[in-house]
Every structure is written in structure tokens, then in C-alpha cells.
C-alpha positions in Angstrom: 159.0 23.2 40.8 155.4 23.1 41.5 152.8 24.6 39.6 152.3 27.4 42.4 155.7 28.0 42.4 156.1 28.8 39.3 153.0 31.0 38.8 154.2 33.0 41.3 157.5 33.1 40.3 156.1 34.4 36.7 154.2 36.8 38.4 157.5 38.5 40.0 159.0 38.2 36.9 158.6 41.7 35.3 159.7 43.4 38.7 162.8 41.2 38.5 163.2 42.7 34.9 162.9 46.0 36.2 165.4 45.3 38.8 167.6 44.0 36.6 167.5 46.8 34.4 168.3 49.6 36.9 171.0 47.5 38.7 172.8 46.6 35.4 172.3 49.9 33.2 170.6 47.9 30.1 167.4 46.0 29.5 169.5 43.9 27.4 171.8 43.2 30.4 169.3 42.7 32.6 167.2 40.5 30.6 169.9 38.4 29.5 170.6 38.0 33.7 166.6 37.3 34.1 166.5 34.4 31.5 170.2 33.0 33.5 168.1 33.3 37.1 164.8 31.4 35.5 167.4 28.9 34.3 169.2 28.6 37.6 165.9 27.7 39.4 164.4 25.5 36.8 167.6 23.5 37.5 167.8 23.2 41.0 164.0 24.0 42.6 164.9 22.7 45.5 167.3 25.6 46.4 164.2 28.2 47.0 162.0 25.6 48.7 162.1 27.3 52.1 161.7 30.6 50.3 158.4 32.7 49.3 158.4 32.6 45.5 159.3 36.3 45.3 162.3 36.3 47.8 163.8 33.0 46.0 163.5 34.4 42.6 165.3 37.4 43.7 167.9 35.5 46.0 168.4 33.1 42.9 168.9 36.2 40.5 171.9 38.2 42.8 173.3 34.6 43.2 174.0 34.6 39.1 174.5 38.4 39.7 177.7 37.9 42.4 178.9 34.6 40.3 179.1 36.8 36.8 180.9 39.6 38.6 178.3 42.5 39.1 178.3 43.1 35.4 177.3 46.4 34.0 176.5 47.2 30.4 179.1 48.5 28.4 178.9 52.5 28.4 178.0 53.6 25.0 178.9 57.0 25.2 180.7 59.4 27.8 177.6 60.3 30.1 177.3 56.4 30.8 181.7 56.0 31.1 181.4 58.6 33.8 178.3 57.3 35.6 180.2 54.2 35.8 182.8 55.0 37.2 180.8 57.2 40.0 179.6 53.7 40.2 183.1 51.8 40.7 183.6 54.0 43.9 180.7 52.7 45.3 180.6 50.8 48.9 180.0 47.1 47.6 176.4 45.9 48.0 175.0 49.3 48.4 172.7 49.6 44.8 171.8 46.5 44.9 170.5 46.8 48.5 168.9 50.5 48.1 166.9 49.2 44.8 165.5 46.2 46.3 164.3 48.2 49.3 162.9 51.4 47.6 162.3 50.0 44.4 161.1 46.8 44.8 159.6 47.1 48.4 161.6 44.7 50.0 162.2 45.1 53.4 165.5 44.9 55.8 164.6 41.1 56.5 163.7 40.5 53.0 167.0 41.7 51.6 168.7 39.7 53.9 167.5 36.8 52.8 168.2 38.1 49.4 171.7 39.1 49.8 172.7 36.0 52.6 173.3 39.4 55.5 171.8 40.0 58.3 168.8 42.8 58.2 170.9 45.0 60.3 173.4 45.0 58.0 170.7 45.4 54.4 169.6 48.8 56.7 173.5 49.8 56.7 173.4 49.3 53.1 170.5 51.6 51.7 171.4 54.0 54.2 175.3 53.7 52.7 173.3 53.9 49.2 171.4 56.9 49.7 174.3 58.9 50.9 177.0 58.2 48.9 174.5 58.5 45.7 173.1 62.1 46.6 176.7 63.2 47.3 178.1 62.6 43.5 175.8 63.8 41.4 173.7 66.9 41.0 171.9 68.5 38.1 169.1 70.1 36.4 165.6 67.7 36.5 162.7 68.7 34.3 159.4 67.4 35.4 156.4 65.8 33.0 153.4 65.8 35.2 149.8 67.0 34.7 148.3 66.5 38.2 149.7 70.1 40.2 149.7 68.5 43.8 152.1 65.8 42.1 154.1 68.1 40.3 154.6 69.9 43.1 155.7 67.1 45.9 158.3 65.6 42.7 159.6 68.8 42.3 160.1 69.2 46.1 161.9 66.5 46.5 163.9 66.6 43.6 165.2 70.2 45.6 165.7 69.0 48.4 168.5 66.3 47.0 170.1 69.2 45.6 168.9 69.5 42.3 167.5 71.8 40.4 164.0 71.7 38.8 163.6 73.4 35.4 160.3 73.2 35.0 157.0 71.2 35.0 155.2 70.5 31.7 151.7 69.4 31.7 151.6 68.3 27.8 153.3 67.0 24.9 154.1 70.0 23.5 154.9 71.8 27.0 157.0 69.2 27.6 159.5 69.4 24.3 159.0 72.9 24.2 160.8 73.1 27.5 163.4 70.5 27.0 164.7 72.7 24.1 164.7 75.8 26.1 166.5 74.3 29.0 168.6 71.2 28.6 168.1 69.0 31.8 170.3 66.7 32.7 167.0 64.4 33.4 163.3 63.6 33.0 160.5 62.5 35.4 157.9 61.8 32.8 153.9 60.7 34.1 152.2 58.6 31.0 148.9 60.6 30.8 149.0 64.1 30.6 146.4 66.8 30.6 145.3 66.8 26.8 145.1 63.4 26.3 148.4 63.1 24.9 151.2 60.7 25.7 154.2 61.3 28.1 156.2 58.2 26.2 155.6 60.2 22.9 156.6 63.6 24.7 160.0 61.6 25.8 160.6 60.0 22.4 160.5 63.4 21.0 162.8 65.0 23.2 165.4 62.3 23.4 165.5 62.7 19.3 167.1 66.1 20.4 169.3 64.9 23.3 169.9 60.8 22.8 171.8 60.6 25.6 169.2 62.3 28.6 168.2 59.8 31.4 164.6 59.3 32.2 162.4 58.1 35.1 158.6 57.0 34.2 156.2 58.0 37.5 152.5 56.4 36.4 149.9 54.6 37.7 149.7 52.4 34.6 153.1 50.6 34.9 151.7 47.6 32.7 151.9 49.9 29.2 155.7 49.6 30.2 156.5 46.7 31.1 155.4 44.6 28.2 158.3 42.4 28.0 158.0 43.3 23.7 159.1 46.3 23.3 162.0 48.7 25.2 161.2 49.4 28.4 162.5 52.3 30.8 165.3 51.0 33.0 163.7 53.4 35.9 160.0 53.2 36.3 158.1 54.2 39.7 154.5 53.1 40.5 152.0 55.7 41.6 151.3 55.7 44.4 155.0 56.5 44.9 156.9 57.1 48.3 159.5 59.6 48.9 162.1 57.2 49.0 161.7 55.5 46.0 161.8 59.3 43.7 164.8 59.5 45.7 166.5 56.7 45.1 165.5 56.7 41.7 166.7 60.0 40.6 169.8 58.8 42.5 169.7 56.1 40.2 168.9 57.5 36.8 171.6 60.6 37.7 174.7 57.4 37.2 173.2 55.6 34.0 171.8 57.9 30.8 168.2 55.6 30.2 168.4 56.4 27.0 166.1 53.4 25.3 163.1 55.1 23.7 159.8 53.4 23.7 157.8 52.8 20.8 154.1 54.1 19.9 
């Protein structure tokens, strides 16, 4: 593996964490798959030489992902037993193909070479993904968002999935304030909210009410997350965001509770 490579293999890394994380349900899942794909390629370079370093870490990762069996974490409490099995009736290939497109950015091609189908067949996939997702799960979404224009476009879209949005908080205390009155069944939480306090702390507090609440992070600061030395949020969206990634997303977070907390 050449020195090139591998830098830009290392940079790629964290978004293969990420993806890892939302496909399996668990950082710990998906982390434990991350350090198996490194592995993999260390072993045999040769086997992403025709590959940009991006696509072949990603190729190498679903390769250990197929050969373990599509593993998911092991639900720790009912929300995550029934998400799962919303999960087992799943077309095969569909999540995998819908996060890679809207989440990572990949596109039809790019999956393809991923996956080992042909881009006509990756566009079947999200497509399959994005229905099949939107047609099992509906529920109240609670929005953390100080910017209005923002708030206003999430909320939209969250509506027009079929949800429905309980309300938008622009601080800290908004936030848990709101959570206690109305109960959603999920959080879209920005990082820096209009007083200068913290949208992590606003979602620590409120999942110390309701541990098992699924959250999405939408910020324009996606490095305080993904640290790799702390937990990080199985669903995080960069800002600028598209449509199709809140959707898929909120698709996403509606299966598995993301329930790890971030510290401080």
C-alpha cells in the first residue's frame, strides 16, 4: 500500500465509521467492522489497486460486511427488536445502497463498484430503499434548530414523509422543555444554537428522560462528532444538507433508537 494510498484511505476513514454505524445500528458494531476492512486491505493492497482510495475502502468494507452476514447489533431494548425486524423485511441490498448514495454521496456508478452491480441496478436500490423505508414507519419528530429558514425547510420535509413535527426549539432549555411536553419519537438536533449553548448538551439531557429516543445531528461542524474518542451519533448530516439525505436519514434513525449520548 503506498503512502498516498493510505493517506487517503485514512482520510475516508471517519465517513466509513459513520457508515458503518448507521448500516449496523452501533458504533461498536460498526467500528469493530472498520478495524476488520483496514485489516482486509493492509493484507491484500493489491485488491483496490484499480480503485480510487475512497471507492476501495468502501468496496473492501461491504466485502467483510456480506462475508460476516450483514450483522446488526444486538437490540437492547424493544424499540431497537422492532426496528429490526422492520429491517428483516427489507429488499436485500436496499440500506446499504440508499446510505452510500444519500449519506455518503456516492453516486449510481460509484455504488456499483461498491456493491459488484451494475449502476442501473444501485438506482433500483435507493429507489427500493426510500420507499419501502417511508412506508413502515411514521412518528412524531421534534426539531433543534436556531437558524428559522432551516428549521423551517427540516420541518417541511419531515411532513411531507408523513411525520409529524412537534416543534422547533432554538435553545437548550427550549429544547428539553419541549421534549418533556411532547414525547417525540425523534430528534434532529443542530450543534450551535441561538444562546450559545450546546445542542449535544440539549440531547444528553433529554435522552436522561427518554434513553431509548433516536437522534439525527444536522451541523456544519461535523468534526466535534466524529472524534473517533468519544461516542459518536450513528446518524450525522453535514450542512449544507440535501433533501435526500434528511430523508433518508430520518428513514434511517425511525428503524434503530441512536441512543449513545455524547460527552461534554
Amino acid at each position: 500500500m503506498t503512502s498516498h494510498f493510505a493517506t487517503a484511505v485514512g482520510a475516508s476513514l471517519p465517513h466509513l465509521r459513520r457508515y458503518a454505524r448507521a448500516l449496523t445500528g452501533s458504533q461498536e458494531a460498526g467500528d469493530g467492522l472498520a478495524a476488520q476492512t483496514l485489516e482486509a486491505l493492509i493484507a491484500d493492497p493489491a485488491a483496490a489497486a484499480d480503485l480510487e482510495p475512497r471507492i476501495a475502502l468502501f468496496r473492501a468494507f461491504h466485502q467483510v460486511w456480506t462475508r460476516a452476514g450483514t450483522p446488526l447489533a444486538a437490540p437492547e431494548n424493544r424499540i431497537e427488536a422492532r426496528a429490526q425486524g422492520h429491517m428483516a423485511r427489507l429488499t436485500p441490498n436496499t440500506r446499504e445502497a440508499l446510505l452510500l448514495h444519500a449519506i455518503e454521496g456516492l453516486l449510481p456508478q460509484e455504488i456499483g463498484q461498491v456493491m459488484g452491480v451494475a449502476p442501473e441496478t444501485a438506482t433500483d436500490l435507493i429507489d427500493t430503499a426510500i420507499r419501502e423505508m417511508e412506508e413502515s414507519v411514521a412518528g412524531r419528530v421534534m426539531v433543534i434548530e436556531d437558524e428559522a429558514i432551516i428549521a423551517m425547510d427540516i420541518s417541511a420535509i419531515v411532513r411531507e414523509m408523513g411525520h409529524r413535527v412537534t416543534g422547533v426549539a432554538r435553545t437548550r432549555s427550549e429544547a428539553v422543555r419541549l421534549a418533556l411536553e411532547t414525547k417525540p419519537d425523534l430528534v434532529l438536533a443542530d450543534i450551535q444554537l441561538a444562546d450559545n449553548s450546546s445542542g449535544i448538551d440539549a440531547v444528553n439531557d433529554i435522552l436522561r428522560e427518554f434513553t431509548d429516543l433516536p437522534v439525527i445531528f444536522i451541523t456544519a461542524f461535523p468534526e466535534r462528532l466524529l472524534t473517533g474518542t468519544r461516542p459518536e451519533p450513528a446518524f450525522l448530516i453535514t450542512k449544507p444538507y440535501s433533501e435526500e439525505q434528511v430523508r433518508s436519514a430520518v428513514s434511517q434513525a425511525m428503524f434503530f433508537a441512536s441512543t449513545e449520548t455524547l460527552a461534554a
